[in-house]
C-alpha positions as CSV (number, residue, x, y, z in Angstrom):
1,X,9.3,15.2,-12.7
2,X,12.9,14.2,-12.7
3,X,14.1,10.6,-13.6
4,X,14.3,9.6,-9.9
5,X,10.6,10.2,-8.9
6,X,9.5,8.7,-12.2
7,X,11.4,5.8,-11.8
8,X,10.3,5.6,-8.2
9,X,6.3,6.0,-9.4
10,X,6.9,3.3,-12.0
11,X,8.2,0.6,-10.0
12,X,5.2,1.2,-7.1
13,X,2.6,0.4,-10.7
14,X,1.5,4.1,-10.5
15,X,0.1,5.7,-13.8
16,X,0.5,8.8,-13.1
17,X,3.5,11.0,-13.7
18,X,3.3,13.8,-11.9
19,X,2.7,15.0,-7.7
20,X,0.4,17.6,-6.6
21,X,2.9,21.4,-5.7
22,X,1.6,22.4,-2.2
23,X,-0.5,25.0,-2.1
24,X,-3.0,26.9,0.6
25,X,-6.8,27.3,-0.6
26,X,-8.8,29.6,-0.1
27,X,-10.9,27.5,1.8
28,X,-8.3,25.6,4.4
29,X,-10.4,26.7,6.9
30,X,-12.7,24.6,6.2
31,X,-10.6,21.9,7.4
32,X,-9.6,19.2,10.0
33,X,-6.5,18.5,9.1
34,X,-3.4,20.2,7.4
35,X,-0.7,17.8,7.1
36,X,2.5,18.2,5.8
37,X,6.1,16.1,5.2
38,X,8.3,18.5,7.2
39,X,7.8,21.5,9.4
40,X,9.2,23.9,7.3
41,X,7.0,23.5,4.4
42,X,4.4,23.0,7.6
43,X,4.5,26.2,8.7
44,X,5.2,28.1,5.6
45,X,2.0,27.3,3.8
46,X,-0.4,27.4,7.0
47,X,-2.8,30.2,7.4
48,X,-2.6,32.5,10.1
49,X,-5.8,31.5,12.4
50,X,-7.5,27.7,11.8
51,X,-8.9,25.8,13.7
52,X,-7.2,22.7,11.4
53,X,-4.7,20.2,13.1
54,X,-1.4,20.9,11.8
55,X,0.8,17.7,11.9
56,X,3.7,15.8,10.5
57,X,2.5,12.8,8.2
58,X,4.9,10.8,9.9
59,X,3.0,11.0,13.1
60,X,1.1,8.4,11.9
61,X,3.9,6.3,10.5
62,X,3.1,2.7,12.4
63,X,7.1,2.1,12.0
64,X,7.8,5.3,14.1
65,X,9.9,6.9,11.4
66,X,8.7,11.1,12.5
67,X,10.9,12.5,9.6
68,X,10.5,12.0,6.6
69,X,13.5,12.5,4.8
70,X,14.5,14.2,1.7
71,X,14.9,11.4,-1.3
72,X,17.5,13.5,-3.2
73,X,19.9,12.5,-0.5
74,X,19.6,8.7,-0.7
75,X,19.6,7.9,-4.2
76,X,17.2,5.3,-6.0
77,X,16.5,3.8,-2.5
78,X,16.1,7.1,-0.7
79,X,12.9,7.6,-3.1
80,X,11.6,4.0,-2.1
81,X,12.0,4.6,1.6
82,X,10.1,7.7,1.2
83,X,7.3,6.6,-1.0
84,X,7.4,3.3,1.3
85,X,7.3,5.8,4.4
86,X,4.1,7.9,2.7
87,X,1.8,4.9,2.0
88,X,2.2,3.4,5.4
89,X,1.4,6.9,7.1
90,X,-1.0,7.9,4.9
91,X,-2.8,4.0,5.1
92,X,-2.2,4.9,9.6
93,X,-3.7,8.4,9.0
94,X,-6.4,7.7,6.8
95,X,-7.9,4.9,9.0
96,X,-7.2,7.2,12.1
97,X,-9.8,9.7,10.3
98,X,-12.5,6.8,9.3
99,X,-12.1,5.6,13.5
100,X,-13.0,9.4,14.4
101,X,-16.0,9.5,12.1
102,X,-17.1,6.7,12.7
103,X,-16.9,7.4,16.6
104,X,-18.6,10.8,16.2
105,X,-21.5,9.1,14.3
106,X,-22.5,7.1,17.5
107,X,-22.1,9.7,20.4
């Protein structure tokens, strides 16, 4: 992790140091969802045939913002914008996925 991200995962309170690499399993069809940050990355690490939904996190983003952009670009505040960007459409996505189970569990 470069001194950027770190010093972006420090000031959020976060004890851990290091981010996930993307990567397909074995099982991703096994999935609802594939989400991903950009397109790119989107459709190079989607299988072939799923039946997953394949969608931009920022779809969910409650402030609009589609694209998330790349950090690197913005300096110090280009990593807050994008960690701040993340939380609020992963918070928008993960309660969109509790409102469609918890719909499918009264039908």
């Amino acid at each position: 992790m470069d001194h950027e991200n770190l010093k972006c995962v420090l000031k959020h309170n976060h004890g851990k140091t290091g981010f996930q690499s993307p990567y397909v399993c074995r099982s991703v069809h096994a999935y609802v969802y594939m989400v991903g940050i950009c397109c790119r990355n989107l459709k190079r690490f989607a299988p072939k045939k799923t039946a997953c939904k394949m969608e931009l996190l920022g779809q969910w983003d409650p402030e609009h913002e589609l694209i998330i952009e790349d950090p690197y670009y913005g300096g110090q505040a280009g990593f807050d914008t994008v960690y701040e960007q993340c939380v609020r459409s992963c918070r928008a996505f993960l309660e969109a996925v509790e409102q469609d189970i918890a719909a499918k569990k009264h039908r």
